[in-house]
N, C-alpha and C positions, 0 to 999 in steps of 0.2 A: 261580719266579725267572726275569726275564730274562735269554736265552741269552748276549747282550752281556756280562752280568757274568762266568758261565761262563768263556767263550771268554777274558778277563782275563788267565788264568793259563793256559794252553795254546798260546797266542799261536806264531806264527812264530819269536821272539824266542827262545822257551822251549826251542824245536826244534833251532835253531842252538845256542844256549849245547851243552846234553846232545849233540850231535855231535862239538861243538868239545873236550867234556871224554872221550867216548870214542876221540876221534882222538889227543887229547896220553896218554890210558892207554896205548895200544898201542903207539904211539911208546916211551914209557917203558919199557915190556915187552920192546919189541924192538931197541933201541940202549943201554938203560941195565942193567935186570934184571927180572927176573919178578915181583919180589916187588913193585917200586913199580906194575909192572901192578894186581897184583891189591889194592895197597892203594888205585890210584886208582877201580877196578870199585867197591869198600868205599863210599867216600867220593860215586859219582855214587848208588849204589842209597841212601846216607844223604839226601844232597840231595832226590832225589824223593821219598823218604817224608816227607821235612818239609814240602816244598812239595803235596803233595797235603792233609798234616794241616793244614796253615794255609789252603789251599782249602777244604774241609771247614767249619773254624770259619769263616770268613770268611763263606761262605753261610749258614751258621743264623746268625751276628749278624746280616744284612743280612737273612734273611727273619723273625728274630723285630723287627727296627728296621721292617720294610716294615708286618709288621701291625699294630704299637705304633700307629703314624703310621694304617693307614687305622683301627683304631677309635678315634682320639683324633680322625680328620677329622670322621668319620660322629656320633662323638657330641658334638661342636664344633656340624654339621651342624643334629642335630635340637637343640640348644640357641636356636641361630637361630631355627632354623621357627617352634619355640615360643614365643618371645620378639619375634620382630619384629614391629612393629606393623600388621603385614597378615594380613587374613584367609584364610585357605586353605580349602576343602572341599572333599573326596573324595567324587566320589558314583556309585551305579548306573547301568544303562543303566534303569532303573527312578525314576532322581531318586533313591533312597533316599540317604539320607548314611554311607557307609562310613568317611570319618573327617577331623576338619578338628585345626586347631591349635589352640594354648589361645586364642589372642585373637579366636575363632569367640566362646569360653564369654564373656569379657570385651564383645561388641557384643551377644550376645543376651540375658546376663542367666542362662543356663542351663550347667548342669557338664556335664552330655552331650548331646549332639543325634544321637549314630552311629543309624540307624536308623531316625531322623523323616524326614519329605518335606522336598524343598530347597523348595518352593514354600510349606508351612505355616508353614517356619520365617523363610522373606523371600517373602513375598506380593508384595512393588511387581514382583519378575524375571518375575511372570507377564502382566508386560506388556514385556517383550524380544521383538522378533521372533527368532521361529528363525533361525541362521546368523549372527544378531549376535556379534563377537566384543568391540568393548567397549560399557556399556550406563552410564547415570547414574540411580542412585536414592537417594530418601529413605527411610530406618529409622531410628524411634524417636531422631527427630528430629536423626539425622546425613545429612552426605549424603557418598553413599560411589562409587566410581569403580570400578565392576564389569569386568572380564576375563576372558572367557570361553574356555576353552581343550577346545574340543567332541570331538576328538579324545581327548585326556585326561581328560575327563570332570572337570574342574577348573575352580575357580571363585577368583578372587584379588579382596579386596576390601582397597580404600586409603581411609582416613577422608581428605577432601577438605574438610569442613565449616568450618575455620578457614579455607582457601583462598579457599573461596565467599565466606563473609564479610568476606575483605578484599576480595574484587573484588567486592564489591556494597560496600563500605564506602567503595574507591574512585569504583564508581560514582556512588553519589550524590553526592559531593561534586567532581562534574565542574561548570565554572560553566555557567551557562543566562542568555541574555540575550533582553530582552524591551522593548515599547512599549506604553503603552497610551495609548489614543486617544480625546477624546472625538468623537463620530463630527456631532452637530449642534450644540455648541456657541451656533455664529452663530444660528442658526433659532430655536431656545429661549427664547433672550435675546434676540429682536427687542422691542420694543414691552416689555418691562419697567424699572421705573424704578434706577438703581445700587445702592439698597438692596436690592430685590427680588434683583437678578442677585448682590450680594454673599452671602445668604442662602445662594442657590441654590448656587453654587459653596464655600462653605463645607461644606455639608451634603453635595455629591458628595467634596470634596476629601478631607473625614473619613473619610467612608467607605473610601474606597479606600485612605486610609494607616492607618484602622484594618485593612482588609484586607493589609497587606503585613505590619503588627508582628505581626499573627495567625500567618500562615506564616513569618518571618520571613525579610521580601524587601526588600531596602534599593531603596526608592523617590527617586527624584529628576525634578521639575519641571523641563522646560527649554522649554515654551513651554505656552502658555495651557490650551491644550487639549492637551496631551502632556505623560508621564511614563517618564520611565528606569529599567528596573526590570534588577534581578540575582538572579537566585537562585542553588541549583545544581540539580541531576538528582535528589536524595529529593525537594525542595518541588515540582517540578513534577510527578513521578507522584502526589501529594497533590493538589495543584491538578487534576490531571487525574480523580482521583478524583471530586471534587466536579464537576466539568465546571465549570469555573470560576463559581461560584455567583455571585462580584461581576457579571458579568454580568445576573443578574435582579434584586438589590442595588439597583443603582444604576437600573436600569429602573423597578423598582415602589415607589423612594424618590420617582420623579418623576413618578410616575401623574396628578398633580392639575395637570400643567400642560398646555396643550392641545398640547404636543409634550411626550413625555417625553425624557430623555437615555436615549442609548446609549452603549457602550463597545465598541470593538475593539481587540484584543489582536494582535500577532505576536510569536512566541515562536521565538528560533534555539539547535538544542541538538543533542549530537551530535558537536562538533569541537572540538579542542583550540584552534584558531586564533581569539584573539579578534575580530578584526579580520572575519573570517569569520561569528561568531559574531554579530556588529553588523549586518551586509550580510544574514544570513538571517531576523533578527529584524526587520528595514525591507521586504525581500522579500514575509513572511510576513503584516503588517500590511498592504500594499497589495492583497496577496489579498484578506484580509478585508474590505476595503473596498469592494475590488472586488465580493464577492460583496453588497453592500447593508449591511454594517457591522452591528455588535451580536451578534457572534461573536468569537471566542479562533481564532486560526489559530497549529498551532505544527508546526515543523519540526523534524525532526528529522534528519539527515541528506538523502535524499532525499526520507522521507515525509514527510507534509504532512498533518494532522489537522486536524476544527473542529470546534469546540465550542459550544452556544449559536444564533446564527442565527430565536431566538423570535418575532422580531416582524418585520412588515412593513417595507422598507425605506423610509424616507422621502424623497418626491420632493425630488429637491436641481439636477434640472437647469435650464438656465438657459438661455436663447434667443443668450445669446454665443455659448455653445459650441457651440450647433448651428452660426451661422453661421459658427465659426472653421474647425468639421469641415468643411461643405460648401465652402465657398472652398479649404480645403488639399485637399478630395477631387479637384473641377473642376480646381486644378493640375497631378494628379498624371496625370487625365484628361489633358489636354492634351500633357505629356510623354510619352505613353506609344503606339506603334503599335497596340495591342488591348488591349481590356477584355474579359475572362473574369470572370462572376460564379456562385459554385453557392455550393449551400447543403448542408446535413449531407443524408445516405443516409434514403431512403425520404421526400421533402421533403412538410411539409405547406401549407395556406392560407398560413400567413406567413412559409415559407422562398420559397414563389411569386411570392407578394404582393409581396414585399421586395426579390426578383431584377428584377422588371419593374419598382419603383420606380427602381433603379439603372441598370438598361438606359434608361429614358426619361433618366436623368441624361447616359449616356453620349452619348445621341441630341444633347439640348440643348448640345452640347461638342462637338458635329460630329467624334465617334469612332465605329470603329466595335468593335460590342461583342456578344457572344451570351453565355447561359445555357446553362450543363448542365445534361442530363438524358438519365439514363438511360433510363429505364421509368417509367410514370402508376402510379399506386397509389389505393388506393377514398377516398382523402383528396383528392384532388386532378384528379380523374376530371376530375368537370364541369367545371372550369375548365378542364381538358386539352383537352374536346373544345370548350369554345366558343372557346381559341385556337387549334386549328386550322381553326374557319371565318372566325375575322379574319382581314380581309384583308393582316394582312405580317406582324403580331405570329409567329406559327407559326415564319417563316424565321431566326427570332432562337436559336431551340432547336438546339441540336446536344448527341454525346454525349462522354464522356468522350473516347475515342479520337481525337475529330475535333480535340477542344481538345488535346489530346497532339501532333499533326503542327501545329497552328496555333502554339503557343507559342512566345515567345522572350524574350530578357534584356531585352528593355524591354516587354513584357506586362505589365499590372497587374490582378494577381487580385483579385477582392472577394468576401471570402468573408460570406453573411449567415447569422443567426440560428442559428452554433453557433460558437464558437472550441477546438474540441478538433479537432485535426490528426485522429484517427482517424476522426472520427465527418462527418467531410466526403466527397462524391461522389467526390473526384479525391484525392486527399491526395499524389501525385507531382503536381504540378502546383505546389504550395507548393517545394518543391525547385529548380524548374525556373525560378524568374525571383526575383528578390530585389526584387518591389517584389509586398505583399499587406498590403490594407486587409480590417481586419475591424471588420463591425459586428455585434453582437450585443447581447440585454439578458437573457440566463443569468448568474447570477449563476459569478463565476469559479472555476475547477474547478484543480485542478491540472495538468490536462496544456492546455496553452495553445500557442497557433501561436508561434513562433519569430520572434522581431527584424520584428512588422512594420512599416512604416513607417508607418501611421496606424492608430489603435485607436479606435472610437466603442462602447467597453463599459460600456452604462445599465442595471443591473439594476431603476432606479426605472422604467424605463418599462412598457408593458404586452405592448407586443412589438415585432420587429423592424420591422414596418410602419408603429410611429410613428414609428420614428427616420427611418427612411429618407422616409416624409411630411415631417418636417420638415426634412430636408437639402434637398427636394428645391423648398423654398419661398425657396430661396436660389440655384438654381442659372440666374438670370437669365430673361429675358424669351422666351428660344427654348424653355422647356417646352412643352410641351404633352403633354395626357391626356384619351384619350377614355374612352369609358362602360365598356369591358370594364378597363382599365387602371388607371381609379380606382377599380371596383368591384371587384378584385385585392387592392388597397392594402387596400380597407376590410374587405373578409372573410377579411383575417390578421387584422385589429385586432380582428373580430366574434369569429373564432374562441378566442383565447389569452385574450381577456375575457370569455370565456362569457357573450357579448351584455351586454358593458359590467358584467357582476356582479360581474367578480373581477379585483384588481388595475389599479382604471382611477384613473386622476388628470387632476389638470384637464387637463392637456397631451392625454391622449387625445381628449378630444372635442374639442378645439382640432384634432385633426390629422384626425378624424372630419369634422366642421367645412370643414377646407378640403377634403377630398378630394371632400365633397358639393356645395360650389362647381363646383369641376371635373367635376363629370358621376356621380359616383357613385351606382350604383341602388342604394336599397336592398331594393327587390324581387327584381333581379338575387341579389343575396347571397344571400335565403332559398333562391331558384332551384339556389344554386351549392352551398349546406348542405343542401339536403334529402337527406334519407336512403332507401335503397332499407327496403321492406317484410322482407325474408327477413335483414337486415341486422336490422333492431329484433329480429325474433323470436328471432335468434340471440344477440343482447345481451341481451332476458329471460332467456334459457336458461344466461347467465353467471350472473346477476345471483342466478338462482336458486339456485345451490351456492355461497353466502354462509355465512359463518363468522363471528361476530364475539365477540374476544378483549378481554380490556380493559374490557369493558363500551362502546368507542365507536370500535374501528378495525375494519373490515370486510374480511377478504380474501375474495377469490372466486376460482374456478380454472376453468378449462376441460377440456373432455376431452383427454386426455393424444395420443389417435389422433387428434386432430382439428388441424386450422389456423386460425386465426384472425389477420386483418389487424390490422396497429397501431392502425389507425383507430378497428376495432370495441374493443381495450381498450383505448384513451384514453375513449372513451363510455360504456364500462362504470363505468368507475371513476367517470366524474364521475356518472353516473346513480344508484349507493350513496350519493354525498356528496350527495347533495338528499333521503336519507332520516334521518326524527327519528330525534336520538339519535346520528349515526353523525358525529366529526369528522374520521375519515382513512378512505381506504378505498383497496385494495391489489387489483390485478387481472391474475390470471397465465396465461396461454396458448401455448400452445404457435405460432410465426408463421411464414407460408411457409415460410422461408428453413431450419426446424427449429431456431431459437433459441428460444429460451423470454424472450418481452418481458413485463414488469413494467411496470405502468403506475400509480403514484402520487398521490394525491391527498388535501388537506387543507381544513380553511376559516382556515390559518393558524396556532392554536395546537398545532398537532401539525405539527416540518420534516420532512418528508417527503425535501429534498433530503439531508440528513444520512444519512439510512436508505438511500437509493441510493446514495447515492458510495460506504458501505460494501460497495455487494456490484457495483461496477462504473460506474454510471452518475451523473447529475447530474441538474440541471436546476433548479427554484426551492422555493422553499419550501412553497411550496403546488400544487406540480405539477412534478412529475419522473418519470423513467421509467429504465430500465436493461436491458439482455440478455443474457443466460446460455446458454453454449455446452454443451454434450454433457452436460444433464441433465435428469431428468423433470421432468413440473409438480410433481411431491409433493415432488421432490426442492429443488424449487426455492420451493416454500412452507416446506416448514422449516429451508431456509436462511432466508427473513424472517423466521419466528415466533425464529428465534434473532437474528437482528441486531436484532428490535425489542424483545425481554426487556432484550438489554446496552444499550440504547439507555432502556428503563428504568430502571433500574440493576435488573436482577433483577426485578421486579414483575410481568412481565406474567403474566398466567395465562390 
């Protein structure tokens, strides 16, 4: 019993009264008579005997009402425990289970578990890390919201399963808005007669609105070659299952015509805000376009996926456009104090090729202009050393550093043949002036340079050295180019088209064509590509620890202690793809720098670029590459052999 209660009746209170009644006894005794003395002594000893008996009972009622109450708590208590709909389990420092609640027997199906292993009885916990104190798992098809209380050796489990299914129920029915495109339309239907192009367009039109009643995506037409599609968030994990199959659909419907039609998709999902929803969905769609068209680009908040990308993109450029580029390049020239051009890290033939094309630009504009560069690399050697015994070309080179103290707010950077901000020489340098022209013909990636003021991004072309060839036929009558200069130009165009084999369109030899005009050796070239002896040996000795998966993709790996230059795995790879039987081929090495480069290759019906942007990198469809920081070559081969199974769906072996 609390001494509080005690203390109750013995109070201060209690002290005074019995004083105050033996002070009025005595008084009585001794002013009135003895006898009311001793009747008032009678009367205080009557008092206290009562008030101690009624203390007495007062504390057993109150200690037998105290225990009533705690076992009516305790057995209140374990009625809960029992009964509420959470699971409890008591266990060993052993895991054994010493004791849980009924609704333990009600999730397992079993009347006792005291004694069983916790991990026999929920196998998903043996993948909780230790020290975890809450954990989310599936049992016997609930999914349950684990609390772990490691201290007490107690486990609290909450069925969460309706929960989930409303917020996936919510999920999917988030809207999804999307475009689809057809990507050459005009080119298809040149030179067919109304009938023929009605057919045509009938038999795509079907298709695709048979494809939306199929998933059930309300399509709407609002210009010839474009439709307005709505879905929500379940139809496009669907769609995304199939990797949007209308993509090869509508391709191999059109197989018999000597262009077939393509389709590109942009898909905006992820935000509540329609209007937002619209804007990432048009975003999304000029990606895809950007990257050569006949691909599904969808976003999703920030991320940015693609789908499709199968076939070659169809040349669609146009000799307007070149002259509109070069005429707005030459103005921007003109307004601007210095011209800074670099190209992406570790630059090869046609990031070279491509900077001197635009330096001669800058020349002809009576500006003045230099190229970064930091260090030569085994790609770009010979060219390095035969411009340093040109007579001024040399003086035009500077490094990052130097363009860092030279720059200012009217600098105009030109960046060639990469538009990713990271993968460029200088990347503070785009920061530093608000005027940066980028040419490039990588098909477009999702990290892209920032607001630049002129964009010439041709994935149709073959490489950066055509475009800038053909800018560079517009930039008036003061060019000039001598034999090292056009023979520059022409051994990016030699290189990125593996001698005219891969990816070359009429425009190429047209810019092949004039650059041979102007002085370009072709002899020079082989000069400037030959390869060192102990270089090929060490490219057999790649070639040789080949693997081939799939029955027709080939990876190859390098010694994990050893280095190998980018050079040597760009040659490796293309040297598997000239072997029967093989149409992608994958090659991994470990490179100075200690990153481990991937190097990519297809003859087209295997994207290659898809498979690298999953694990970091870009580049085209049939030639991409990618780099991987703080992992082995093994490590870094069965990351591919996994991005190319899901990329099969499941298939590969």
């Amino acid at each position: 019993m609390p001494k509080f209660l005690a203390k109750c009746w013995f109070g201060s209170h209690m002290i005074l009264a019995l004083l105050f009644g033996l002070a009025a006894t005595g008084l009585l005794a001794l002013y009135v008579h003895w006898i009311f003395g001793l009747l008032g002594i009678l009367g205080l000893v009557l008092i206290i005997y009562v008030t101690l008996q009624n203390k007495k009972r007062f504390l057993n009622e109150m200690e037998s009402y105290v225990t009533s109450l705690g076992h009516r708590i305790q057995h209140a208590g374990d009625d809960l425990i029992q009964a509420m709909p959470i699971g409890i389990v008591l266990v060993n420092d052993n895991q054994l289970i010493e004791w849980h609640n009924q609704y333990v027997q009600t999730m397992t199906g079993r009347t006792n578990l005291i004694g069983e292993m916790l991990l026999e009885i929920f196998p998903p916990l043996a993948d909780v890390k230790p020290g975890k104190e809450k954990a989310e798992i599936t049992y016997q098809k609930h999914i349950y919201d684990v609390e772990i209380r490691s201290d007490e050796r107690l486990f609290y489990f909450t069925d969460i399963t309706l929960y989930k299914e409303l917020q996936m129920h919510y999920d999917d029915e988030k809207p999804v808005m999307g475009i689809v495109h057809l990507d050459n339309l005009d080119e298809v239907v040149q030179g067919m007669d109304e009938q023929s192009q009605s057919i045509l367009l009938t038999n795509v039109t079907g298709a695709i609105t048979k494809w939306a009643q199929q998933y059930d995506i309300y399509l709407r037409r609002f210009a010839s070659d474009k439709f307005f599609a709505v879905l929500d968030q379940g139809t496009l994990q669907k769609l995304e299952t199939t990797r949007f199959d209308i993509l090869d659909v509508v391709r191999e419907m059109t197989t018999k015509n000597k262009i077939p039609i393509t389709l590109s998709i942009g898909i905006g999902a992820g935000v509540d805000g329609l209007i937002e929803l619209g804007e990432m969905a048009q975003s999304s769609l000029d990606v895809a376009l950007g990257r050569g068209g006949d691909q599904a680009a969808v976003k999703v908040r920030d991320k940015l996926t693609f789908y499709g990308g199968k076939s070659n993109a169809v040349e669609k450029r146009n000799r307007v456009r070149a002259r509109v580029i070069a005429h707005a390049l030459r103005d921007l020239m003109l307004e601007s104090d210095l011209v800074l051009i670099m190209g992406h890290k570790m630059p090869d033939m046609d990031a070279i090729g491509a900077a001197i094309g635009v330096l001669k630009a800058v020349h002809a504009a009576d500006k003045q202009g230099y190229i970064l560069l930091d260090e030569s690399n085994p790609a770009i050697e010979r060219l390095m050393q035969a411009v340093e015994e040109h007579e001024d070309l040399n003086d035009y080179f500077i490094t990052s550093d130097q363009a860092i103290q030279m720059v200012t707010r009217r600098t105009l950077v030109v960046v060639v043949d990469t538009h990713r901000p990271s993968m460029t020489i200088e990347p503070r340098l785009l920061n530093m002036t608000s005027k940066v022209v980028l040419i490039d013909h990588h098909r477009r990636s999702e990290e892209f340079i920032a607001d630049p003021v002129l964009i010439y991004l041709e994935p149709y072309a073959s490489s950066t050295s055509e475009l800038v060839t053909e800018l560079l036929q517009y930039q008036g009558e003061n060019l000039s180019l001598d034999v090292l200069e056009a023979t520059a130009l022409l051994a990016g165009i030699v290189v990125d088209t593996k001698s005219f084999a891969f990816r070359t369109g009429s425009r190429t030899f047209e810019a092949a064509s004039f650059l041979r005009r102007k002085g370009a050796d072709t002899a020079l070239v082989q000069i400037l590509l030959k390869e060192d002896l102990t270089q090929y040996i060490r490219r057999a000795e790649i070639v040789q620890q080949t693997e081939i998966i799939g029955k027709n993709i080939a990876i190859a790996q390098g010694k994990n202690d050893e280095k190998y230059g980018q050079l040597l795995i760009a040659q490796a790879a293309d040297t598997l793809l000239t072997m029967a039987g093989i149409d992608a081929s994958f090659v991994i090495c470990r490179r100075p720098d200690d990153m481990i480069g991937i190097s990519a290759r297809s003859l087209g019906d295997f994207n290659v670029q898809v498979v690298m942007e999953q694990m970091g990198g870009g580049g085209h469809l049939n030639n991409a590459a990618t780099q991987l920081k703080e992992v082995t070559v093994a490590e870094a081969v069965e990351q591919l052999k996994q991005v190319l199974k899901n990329y099969q769906g499941g298939k590969l072996k």
